[in-house]
C-alpha positions as CSV (number, residue, x, y, z in Angstrom):
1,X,-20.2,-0.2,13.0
2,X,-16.4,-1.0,13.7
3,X,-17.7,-3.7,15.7
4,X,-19.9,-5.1,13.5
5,X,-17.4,-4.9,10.6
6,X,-14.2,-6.7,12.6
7,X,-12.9,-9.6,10.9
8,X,-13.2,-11.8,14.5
9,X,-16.9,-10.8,14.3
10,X,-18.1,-11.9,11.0
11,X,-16.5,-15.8,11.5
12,X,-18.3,-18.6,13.9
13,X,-15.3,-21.0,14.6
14,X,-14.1,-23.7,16.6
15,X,-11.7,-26.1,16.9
16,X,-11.4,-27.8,13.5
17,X,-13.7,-25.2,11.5
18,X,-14.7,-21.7,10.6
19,X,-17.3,-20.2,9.0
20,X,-19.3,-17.0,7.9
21,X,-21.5,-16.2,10.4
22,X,-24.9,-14.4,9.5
23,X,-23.8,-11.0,9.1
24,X,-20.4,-12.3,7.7
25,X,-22.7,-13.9,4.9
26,X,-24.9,-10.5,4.8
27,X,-21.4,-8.7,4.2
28,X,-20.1,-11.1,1.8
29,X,-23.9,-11.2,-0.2
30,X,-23.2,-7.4,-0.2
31,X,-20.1,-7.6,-1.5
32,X,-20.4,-10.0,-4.0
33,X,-23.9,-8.4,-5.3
34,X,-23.1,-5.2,-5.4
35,X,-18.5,-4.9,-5.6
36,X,-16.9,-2.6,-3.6
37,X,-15.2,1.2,-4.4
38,X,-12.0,1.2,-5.3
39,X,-10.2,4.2,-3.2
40,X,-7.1,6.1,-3.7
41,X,-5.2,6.4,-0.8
42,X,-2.8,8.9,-0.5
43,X,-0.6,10.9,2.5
44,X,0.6,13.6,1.0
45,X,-2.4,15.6,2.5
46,X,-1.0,19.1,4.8
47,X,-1.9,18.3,9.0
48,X,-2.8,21.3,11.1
49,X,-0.5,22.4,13.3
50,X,-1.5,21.1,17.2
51,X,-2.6,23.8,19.4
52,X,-0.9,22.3,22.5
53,X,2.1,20.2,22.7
54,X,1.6,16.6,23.4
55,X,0.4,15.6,26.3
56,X,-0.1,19.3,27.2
57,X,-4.2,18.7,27.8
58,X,-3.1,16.4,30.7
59,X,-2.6,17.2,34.7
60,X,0.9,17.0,35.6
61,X,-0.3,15.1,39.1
62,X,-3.1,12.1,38.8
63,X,-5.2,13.6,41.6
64,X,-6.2,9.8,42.3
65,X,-2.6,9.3,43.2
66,X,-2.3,11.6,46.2
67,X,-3.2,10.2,49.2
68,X,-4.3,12.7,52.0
69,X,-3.6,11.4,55.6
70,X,-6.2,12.4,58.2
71,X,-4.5,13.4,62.2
């Protein structure tokens, strides 16, 4: 849906013009039909405390690195 949604992807444009594609004009038919829901936004919300440090779920050595040299 992020894909869908992106601002690039609802426009047609070139070099002297831009317009609502299709699904731009679904969006904006949606939009204009129906309104949108106004959300509160806040950050005041508590985050859980990571179980690992960051970082700490990775290999210390990329094993792709390491090159093993055949005698």
């Amino acid at each position: 849906m992020d894909a869908l949604t992106f601002a690039t992807a609802l426009m047609s444009e070139n070099r002297t013009a831009a317009i609502l594609n299709p699904t731009g004009s679904l969006f904006k038919m949606g939009r204009d039909r129906f309104g949108t829901i106004p959300v509160e936004v806040t950050g005041d919300s508590p985050q859980p405390k990571p179980a690992f440090p960051p970082g700490g779920e990775q290999p210390a050595i990329n094993p792709a690195a390491i090159r093993i040299r055949s005698k």
